[in-house]
Gaussian input, Z-matrix of N, CA and C with variables (Angstrom, degrees):
# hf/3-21g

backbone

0 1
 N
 C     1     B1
 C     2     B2     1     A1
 N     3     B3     2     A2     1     D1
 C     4     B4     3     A3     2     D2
 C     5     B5     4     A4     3     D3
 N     6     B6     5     A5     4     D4
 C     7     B7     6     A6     5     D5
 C     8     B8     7     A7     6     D6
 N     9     B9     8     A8     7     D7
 C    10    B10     9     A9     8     D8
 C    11    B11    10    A10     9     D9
 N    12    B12    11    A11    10    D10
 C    13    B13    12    A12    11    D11
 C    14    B14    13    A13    12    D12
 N    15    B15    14    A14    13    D13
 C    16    B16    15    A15    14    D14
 C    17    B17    16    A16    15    D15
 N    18    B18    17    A17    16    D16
 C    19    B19    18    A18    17    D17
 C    20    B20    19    A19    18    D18
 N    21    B21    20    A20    19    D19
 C    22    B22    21    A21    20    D20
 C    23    B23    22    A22    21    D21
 N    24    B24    23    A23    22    D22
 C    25    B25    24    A24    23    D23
 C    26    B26    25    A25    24    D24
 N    27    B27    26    A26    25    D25
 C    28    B28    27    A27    26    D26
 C    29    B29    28    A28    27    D27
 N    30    B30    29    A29    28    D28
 C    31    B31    30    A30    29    D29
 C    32    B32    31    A31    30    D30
 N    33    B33    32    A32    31    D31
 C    34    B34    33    A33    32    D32
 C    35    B35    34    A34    33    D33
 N    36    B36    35    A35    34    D34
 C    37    B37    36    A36    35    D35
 C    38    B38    37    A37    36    D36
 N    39    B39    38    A38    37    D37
 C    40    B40    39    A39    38    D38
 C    41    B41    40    A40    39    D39
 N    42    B42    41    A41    40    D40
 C    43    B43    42    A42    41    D41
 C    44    B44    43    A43    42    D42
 N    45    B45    44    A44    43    D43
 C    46    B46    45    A45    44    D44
 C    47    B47    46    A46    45    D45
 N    48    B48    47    A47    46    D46
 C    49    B49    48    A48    47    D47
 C    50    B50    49    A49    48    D48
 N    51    B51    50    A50    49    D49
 C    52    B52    51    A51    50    D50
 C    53    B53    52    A52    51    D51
 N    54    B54    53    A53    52    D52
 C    55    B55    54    A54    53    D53
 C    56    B56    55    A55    54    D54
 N    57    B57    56    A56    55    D55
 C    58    B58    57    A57    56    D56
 C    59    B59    58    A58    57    D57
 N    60    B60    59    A59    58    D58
 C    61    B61    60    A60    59    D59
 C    62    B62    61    A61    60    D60
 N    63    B63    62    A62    61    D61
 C    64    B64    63    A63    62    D62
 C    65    B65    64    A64    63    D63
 N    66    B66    65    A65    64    D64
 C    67    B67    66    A66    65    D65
 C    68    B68    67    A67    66    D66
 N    69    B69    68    A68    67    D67
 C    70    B70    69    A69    68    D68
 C    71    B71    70    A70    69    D69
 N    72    B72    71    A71    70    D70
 C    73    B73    72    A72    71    D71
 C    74    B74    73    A73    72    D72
 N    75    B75    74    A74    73    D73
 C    76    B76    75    A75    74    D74
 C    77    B77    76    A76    75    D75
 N    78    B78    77    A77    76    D76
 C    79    B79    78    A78    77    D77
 C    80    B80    79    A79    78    D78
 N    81    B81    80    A80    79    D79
 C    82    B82    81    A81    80    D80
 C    83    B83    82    A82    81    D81
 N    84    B84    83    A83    82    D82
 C    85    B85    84    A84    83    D83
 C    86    B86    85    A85    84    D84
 N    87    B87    86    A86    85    D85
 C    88    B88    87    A87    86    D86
 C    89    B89    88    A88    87    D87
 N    90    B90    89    A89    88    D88
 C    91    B91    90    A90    89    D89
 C    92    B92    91    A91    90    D90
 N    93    B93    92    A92    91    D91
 C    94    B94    93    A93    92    D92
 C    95    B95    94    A94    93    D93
 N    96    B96    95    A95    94    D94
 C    97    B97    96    A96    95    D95
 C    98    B98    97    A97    96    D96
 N    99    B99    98    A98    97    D97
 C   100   B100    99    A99    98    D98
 C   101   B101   100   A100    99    D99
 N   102   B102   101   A101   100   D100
 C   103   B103   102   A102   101   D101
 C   104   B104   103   A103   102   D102
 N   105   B105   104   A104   103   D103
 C   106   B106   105   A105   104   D104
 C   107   B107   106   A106   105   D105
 N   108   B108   107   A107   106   D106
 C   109   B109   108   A108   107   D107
 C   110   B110   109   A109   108   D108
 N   111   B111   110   A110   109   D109
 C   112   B112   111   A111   110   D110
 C   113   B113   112   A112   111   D111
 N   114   B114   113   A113   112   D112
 C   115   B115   114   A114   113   D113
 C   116   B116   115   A115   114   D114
 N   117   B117   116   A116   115   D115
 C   118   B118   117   A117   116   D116
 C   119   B119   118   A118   117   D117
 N   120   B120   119   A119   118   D118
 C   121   B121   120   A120   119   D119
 C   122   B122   121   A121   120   D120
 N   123   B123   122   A122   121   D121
 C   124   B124   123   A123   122   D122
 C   125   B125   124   A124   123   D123
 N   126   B126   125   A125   124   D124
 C   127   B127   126   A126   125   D125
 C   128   B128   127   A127   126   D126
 N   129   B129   128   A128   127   D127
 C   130   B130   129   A129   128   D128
 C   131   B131   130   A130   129   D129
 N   132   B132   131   A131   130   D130
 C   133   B133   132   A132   131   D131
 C   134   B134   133   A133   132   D132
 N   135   B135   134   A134   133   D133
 C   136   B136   135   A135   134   D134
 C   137   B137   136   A136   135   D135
 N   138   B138   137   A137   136   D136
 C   139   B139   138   A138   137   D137
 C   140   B140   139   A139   138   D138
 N   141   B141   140   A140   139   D139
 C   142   B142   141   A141   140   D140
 C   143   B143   142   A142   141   D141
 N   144   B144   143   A143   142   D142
 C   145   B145   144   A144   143   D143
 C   146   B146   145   A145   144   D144
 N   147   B147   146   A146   145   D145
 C   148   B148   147   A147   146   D146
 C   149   B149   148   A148   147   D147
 N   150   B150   149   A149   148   D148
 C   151   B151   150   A150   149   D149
 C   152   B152   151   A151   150   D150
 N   153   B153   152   A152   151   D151
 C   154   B154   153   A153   152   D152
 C   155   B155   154   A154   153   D153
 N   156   B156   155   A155   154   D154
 C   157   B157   156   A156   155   D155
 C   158   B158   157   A157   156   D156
 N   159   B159   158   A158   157   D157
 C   160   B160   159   A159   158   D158
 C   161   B161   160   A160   159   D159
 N   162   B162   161   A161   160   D160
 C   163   B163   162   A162   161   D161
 C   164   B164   163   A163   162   D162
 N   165   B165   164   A164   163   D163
 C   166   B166   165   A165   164   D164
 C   167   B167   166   A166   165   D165
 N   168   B168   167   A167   166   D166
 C   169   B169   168   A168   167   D167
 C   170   B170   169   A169   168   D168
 N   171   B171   170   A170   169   D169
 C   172   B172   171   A171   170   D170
 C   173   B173   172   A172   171   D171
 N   174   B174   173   A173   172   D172
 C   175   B175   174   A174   173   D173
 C   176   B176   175   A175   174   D174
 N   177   B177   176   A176   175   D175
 C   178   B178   177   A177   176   D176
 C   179   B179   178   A178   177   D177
 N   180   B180   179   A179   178   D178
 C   181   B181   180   A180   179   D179
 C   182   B182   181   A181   180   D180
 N   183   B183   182   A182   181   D181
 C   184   B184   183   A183   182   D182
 C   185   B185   184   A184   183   D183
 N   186   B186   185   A185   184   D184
 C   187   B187   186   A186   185   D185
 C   188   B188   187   A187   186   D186
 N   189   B189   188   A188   187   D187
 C   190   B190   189   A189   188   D188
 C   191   B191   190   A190   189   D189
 N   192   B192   191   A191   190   D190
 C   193   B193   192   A192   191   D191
 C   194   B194   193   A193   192   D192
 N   195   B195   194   A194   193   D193
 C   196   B196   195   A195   194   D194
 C   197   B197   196   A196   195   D195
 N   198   B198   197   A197   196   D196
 C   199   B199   198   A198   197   D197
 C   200   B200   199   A199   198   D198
 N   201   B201   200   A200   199   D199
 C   202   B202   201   A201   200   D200
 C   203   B203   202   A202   201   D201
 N   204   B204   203   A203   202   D202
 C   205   B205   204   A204   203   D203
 C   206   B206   205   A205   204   D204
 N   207   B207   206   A206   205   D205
 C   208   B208   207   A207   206   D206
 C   209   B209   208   A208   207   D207
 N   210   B210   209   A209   208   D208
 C   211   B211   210   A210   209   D209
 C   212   B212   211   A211   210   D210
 N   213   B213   212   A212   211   D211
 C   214   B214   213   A213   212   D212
 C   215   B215   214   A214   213   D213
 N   216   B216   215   A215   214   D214
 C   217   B217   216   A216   215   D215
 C   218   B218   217   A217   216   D216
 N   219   B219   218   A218   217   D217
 C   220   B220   219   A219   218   D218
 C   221   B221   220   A220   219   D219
 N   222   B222   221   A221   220   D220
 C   223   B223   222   A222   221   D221
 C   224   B224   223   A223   222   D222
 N   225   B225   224   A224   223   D223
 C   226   B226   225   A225   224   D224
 C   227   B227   226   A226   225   D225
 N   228   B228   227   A227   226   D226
 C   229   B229   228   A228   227   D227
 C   230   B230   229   A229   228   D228
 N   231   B231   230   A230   229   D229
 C   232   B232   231   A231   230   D230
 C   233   B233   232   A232   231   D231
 N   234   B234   233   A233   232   D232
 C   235   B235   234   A234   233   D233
 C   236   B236   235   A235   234   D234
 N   237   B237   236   A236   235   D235
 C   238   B238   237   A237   236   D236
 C   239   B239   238   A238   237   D237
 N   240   B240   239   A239   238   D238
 C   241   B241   240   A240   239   D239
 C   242   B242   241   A241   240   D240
 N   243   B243   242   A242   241   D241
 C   244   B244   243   A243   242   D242
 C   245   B245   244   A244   243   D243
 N   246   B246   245   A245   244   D244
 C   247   B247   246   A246   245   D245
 C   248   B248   247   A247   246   D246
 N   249   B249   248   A248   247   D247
 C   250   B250   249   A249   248   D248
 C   251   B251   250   A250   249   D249
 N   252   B252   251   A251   250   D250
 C   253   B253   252   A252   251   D251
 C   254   B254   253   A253   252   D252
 N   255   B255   254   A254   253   D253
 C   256   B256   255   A255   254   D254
 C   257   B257   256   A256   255   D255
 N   258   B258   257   A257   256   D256
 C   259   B259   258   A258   257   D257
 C   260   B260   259   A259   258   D258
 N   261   B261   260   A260   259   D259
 C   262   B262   261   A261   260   D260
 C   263   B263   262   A262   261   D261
 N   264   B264   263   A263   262   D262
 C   265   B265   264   A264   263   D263
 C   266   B266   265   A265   264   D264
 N   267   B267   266   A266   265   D265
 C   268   B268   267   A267   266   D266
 C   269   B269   268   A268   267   D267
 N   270   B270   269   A269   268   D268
 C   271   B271   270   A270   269   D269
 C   272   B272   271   A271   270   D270
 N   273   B273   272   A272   271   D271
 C   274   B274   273   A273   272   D272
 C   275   B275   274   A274   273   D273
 N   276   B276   275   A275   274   D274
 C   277   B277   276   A276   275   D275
 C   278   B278   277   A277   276   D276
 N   279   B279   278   A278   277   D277
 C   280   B280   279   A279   278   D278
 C   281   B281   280   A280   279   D279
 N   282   B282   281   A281   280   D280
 C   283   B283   282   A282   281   D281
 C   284   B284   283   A283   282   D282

   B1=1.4510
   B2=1.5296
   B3=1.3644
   B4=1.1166
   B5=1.7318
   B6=1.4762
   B7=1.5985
   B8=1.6738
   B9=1.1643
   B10=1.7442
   B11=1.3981
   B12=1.5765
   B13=1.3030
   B14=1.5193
   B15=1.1369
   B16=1.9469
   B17=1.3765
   B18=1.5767
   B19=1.1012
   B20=2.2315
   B21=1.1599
   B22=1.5439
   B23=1.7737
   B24=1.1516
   B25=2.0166
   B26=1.4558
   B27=1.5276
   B28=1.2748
   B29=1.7331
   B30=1.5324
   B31=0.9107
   B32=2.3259
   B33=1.2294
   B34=1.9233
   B35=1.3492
   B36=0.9610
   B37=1.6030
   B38=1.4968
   B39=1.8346
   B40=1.3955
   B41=1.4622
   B42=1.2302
   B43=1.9396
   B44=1.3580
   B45=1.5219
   B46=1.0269
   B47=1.4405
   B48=1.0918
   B49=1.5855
   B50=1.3234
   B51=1.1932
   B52=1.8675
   B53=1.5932
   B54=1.6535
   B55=1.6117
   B56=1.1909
   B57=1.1137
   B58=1.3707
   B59=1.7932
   B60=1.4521
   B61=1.6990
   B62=1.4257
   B63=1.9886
   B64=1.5314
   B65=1.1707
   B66=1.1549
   B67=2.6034
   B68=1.4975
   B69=1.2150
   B70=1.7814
   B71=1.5858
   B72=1.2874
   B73=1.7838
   B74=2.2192
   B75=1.3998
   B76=1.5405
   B77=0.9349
   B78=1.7712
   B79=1.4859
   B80=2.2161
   B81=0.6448
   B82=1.9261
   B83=1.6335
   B84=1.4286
   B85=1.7534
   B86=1.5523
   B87=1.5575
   B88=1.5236
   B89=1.5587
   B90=1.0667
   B91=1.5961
   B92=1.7386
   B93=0.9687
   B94=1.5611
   B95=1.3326
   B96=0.9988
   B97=1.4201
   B98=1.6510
   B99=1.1691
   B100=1.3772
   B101=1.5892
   B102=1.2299
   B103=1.3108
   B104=1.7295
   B105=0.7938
   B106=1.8105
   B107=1.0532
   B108=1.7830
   B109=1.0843
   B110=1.8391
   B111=1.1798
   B112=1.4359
   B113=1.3091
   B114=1.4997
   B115=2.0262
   B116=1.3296
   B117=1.5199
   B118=1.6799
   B119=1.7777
   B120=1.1571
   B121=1.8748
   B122=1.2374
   B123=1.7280
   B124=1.1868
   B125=1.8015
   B126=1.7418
   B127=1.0755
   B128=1.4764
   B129=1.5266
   B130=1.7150
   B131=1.6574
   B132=1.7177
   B133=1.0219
   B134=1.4945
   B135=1.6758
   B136=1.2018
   B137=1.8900
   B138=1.8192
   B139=1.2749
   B140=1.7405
   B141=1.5584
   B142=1.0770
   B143=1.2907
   B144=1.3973
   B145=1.5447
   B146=1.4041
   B147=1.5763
   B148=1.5057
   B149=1.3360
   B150=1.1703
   B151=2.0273
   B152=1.2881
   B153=1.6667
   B154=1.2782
   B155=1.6029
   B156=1.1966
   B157=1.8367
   B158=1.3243
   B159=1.5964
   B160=1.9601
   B161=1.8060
   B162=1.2231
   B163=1.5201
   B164=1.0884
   B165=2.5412
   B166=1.9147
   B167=1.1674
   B168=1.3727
   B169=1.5951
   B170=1.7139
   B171=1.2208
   B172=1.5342
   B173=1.7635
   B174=1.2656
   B175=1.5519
   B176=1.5211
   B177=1.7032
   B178=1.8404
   B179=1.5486
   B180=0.9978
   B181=1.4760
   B182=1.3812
   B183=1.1688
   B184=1.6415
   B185=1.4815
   B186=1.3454
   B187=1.1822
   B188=1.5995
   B189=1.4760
   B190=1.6863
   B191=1.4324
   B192=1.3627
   B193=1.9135
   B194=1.5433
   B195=1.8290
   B196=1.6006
   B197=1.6364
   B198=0.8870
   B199=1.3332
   B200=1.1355
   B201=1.3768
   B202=1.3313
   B203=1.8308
   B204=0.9443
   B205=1.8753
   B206=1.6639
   B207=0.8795
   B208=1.7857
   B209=1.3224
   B210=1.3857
   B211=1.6984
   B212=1.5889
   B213=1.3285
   B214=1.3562
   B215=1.1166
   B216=1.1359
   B217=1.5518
   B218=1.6137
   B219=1.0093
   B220=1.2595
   B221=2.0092
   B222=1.2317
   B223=1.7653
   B224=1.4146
   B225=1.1575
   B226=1.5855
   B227=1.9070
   B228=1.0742
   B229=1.6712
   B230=1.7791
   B231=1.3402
   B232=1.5585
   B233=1.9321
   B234=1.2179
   B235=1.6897
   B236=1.4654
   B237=1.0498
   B238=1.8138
   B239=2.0714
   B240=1.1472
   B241=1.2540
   B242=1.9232
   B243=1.2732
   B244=1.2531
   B245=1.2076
   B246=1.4079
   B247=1.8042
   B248=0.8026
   B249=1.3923
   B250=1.5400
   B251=1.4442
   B252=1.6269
   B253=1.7807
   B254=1.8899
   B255=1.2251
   B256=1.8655
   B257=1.7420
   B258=1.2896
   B259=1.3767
   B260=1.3909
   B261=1.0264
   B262=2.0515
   B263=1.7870
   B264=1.5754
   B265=1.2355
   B266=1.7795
   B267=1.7337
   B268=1.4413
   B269=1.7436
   B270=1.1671
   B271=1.5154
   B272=1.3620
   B273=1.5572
   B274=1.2694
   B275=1.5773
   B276=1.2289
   B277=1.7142
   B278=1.7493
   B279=2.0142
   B280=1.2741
   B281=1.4153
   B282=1.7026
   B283=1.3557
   B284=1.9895
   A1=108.63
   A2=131.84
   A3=138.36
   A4=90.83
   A5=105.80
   A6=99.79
   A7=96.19
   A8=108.20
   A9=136.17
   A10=101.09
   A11=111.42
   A12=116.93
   A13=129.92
   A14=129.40
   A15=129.73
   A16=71.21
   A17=136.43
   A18=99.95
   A19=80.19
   A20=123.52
   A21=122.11
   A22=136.12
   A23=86.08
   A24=73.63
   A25=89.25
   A26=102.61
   A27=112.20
   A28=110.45
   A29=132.15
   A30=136.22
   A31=119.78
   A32=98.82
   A33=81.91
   A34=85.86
   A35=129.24
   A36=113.72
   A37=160.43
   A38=89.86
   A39=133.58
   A40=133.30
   A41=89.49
   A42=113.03
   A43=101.56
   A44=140.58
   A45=162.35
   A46=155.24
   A47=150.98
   A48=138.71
   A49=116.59
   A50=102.70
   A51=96.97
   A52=89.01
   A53=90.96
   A54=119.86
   A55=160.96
   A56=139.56
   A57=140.81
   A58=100.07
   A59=79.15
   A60=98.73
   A61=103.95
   A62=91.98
   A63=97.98
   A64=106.95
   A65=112.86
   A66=99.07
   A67=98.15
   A68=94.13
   A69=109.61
   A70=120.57
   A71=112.84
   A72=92.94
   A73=74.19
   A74=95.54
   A75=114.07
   A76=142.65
   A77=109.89
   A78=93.09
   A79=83.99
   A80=117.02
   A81=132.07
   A82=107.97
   A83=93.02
   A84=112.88
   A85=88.18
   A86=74.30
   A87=111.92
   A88=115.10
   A89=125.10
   A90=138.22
   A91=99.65
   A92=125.42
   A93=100.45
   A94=81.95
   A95=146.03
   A96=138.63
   A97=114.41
   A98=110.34
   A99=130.13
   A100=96.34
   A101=133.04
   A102=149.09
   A103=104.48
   A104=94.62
   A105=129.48
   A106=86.53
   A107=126.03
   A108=160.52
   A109=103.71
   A110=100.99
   A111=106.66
   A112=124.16
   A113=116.12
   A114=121.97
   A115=96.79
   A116=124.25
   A117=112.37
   A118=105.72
   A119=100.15
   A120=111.10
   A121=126.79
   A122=108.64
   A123=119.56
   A124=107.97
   A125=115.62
   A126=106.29
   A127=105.46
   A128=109.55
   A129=101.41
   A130=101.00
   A131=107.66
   A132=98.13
   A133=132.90
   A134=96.09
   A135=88.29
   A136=124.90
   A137=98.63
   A138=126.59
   A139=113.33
   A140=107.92
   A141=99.54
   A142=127.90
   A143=129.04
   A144=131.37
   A145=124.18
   A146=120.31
   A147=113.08
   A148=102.13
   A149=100.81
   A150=114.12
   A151=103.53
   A152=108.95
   A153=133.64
   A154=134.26
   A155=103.72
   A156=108.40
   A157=92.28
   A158=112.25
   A159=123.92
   A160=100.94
   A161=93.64
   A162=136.28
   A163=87.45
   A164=62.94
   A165=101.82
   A166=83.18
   A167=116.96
   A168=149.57
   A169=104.28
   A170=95.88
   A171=106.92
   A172=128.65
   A173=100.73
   A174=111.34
   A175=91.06
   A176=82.01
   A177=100.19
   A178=89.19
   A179=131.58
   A180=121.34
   A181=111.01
   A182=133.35
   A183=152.84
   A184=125.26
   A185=128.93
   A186=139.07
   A187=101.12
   A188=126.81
   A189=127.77
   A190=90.17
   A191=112.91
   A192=126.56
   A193=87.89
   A194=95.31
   A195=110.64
   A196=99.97
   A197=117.32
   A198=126.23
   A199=130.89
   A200=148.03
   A201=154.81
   A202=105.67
   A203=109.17
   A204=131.21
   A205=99.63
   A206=92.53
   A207=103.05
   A208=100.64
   A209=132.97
   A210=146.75
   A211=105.73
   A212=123.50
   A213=119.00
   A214=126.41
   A215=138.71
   A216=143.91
   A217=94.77
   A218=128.84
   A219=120.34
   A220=105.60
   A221=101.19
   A222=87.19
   A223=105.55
   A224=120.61
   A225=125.59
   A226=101.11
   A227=106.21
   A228=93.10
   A229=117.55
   A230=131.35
   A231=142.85
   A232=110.74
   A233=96.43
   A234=79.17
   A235=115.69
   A236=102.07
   A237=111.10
   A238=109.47
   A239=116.46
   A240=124.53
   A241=92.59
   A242=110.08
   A243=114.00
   A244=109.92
   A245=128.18
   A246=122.53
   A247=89.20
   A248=145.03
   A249=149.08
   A250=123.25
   A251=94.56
   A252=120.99
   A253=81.39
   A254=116.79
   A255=122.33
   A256=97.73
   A257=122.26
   A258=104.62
   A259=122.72
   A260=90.00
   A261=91.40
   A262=90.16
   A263=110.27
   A264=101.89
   A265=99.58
   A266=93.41
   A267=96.33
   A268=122.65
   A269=118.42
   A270=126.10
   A271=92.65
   A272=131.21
   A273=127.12
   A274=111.23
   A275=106.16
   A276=112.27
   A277=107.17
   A278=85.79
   A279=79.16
   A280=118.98
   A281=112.48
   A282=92.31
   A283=103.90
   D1=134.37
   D2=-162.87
   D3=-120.65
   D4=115.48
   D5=173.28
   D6=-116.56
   D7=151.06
   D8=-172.52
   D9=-114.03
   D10=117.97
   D11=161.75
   D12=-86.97
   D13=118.01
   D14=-143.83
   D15=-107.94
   D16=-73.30
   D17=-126.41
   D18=-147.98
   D19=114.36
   D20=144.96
   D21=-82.51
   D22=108.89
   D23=-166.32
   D24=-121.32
   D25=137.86
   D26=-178.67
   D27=-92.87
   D28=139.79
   D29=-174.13
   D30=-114.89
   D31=98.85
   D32=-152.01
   D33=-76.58
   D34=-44.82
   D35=-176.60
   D36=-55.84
   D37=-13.26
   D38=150.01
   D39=-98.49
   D40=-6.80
   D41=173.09
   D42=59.54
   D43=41.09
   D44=138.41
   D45=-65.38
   D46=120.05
   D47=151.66
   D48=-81.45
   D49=121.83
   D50=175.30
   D51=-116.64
   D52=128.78
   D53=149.02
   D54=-116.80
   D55=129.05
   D56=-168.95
   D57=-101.94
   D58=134.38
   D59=174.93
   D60=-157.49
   D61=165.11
   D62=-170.46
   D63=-124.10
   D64=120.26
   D65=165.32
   D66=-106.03
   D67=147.63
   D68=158.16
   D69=-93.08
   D70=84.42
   D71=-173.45
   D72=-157.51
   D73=150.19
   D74=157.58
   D75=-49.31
   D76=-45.06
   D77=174.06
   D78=-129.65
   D79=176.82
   D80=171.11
   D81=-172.99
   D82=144.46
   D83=173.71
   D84=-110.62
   D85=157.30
   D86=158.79
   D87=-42.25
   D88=-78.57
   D89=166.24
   D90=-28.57
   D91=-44.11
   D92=-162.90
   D93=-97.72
   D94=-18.39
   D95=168.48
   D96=-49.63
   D97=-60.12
   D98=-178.74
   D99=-51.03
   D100=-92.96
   D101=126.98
   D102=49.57
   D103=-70.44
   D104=-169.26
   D105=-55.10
   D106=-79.76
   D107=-154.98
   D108=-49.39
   D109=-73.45
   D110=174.01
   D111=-88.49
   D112=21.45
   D113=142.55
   D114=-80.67
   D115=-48.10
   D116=-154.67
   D117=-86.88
   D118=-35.19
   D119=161.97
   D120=-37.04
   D121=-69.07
   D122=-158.66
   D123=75.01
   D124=54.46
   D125=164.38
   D126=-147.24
   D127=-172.58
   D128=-173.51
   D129=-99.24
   D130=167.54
   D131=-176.78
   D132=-91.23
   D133=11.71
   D134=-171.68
   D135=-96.64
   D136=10.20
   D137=175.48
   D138=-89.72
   D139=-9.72
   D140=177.66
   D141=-107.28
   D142=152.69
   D143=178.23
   D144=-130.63
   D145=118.60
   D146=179.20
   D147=-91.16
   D148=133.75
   D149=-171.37
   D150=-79.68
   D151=-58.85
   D152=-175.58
   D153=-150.65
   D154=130.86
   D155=-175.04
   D156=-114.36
   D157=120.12
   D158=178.62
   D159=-135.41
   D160=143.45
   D161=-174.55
   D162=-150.48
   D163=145.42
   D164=175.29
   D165=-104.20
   D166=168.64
   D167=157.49
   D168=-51.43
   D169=121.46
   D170=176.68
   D171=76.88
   D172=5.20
   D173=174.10
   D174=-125.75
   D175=169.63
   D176=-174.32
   D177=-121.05
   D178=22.55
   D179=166.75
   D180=-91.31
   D181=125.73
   D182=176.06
   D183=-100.78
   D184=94.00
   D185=-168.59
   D186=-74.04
   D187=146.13
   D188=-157.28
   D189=-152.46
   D190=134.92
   D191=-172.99
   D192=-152.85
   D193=109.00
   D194=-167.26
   D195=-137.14
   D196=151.87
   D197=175.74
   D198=-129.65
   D199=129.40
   D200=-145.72
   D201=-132.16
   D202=117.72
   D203=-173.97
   D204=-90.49
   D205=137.48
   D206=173.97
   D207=-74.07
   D208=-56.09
   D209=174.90
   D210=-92.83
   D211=157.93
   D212=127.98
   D213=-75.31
   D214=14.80
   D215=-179.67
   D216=-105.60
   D217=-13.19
   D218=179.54
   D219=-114.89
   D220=-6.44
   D221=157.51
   D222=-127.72
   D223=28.75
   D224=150.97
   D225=-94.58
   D226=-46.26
   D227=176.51
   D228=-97.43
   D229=16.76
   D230=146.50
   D231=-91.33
   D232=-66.31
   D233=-160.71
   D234=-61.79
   D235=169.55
   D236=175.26
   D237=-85.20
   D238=161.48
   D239=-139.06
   D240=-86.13
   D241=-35.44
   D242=164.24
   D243=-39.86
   D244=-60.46
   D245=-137.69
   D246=-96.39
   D247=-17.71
   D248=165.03
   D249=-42.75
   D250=-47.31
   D251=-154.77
   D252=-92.15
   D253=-57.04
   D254=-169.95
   D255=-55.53
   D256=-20.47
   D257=170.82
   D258=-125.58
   D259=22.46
   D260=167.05
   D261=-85.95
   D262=161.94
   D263=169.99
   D264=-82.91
   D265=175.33
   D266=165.99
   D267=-92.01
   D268=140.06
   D269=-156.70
   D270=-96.02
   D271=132.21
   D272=176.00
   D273=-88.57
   D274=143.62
   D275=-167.72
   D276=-113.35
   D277=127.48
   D278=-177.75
   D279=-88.09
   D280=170.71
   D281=-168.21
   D282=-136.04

């Protein structure tokens, strides 16, 4: 997966980078997103968050708005409890 970085904007007041990036591929997770993110970064993954992955109709290009925390203590007390839970992976349960 080849991800394209459009746009790094640094945020000091949220102690953040928010980024926009693009891959061309059909289907992508979160995880290889992340992944991606912190080979071309140089950060861990547990500072990072994909907000949102958007597609148009009929292209395989995927627009990605991710954000990178200086702490996890600071996107355990900013993000909302959803985007938290949508990017942990899911843990398989034994049964």
């Amino acid at each position: 997966m080849k991800l394209t970085i459009i746009e790094n904007k640094r945020n000091e007041l949220l102690k953040r980078a928010e980024i926009k990036a693009e891959v061309d591929e059909k289907q992508v997770n979160r995880e290889e997103i992340i992944n991606n993110l912190c080979a071309q970064l140089n950060t861990q993954k547990e500072k990072v968050v994909v907000e949102k992955i958007d597609s148009n109709f009929g292209t395989t290009k995927r627009k990605i708005v991710a954000k990178i925390y200086d702490t996890v203590e600071d996107l355990e007390k900013i993000e909302s409890a959803y985007i938290k839970k949508r990017n942990n992976p899911k843990k398989e349960e034994k049964k």
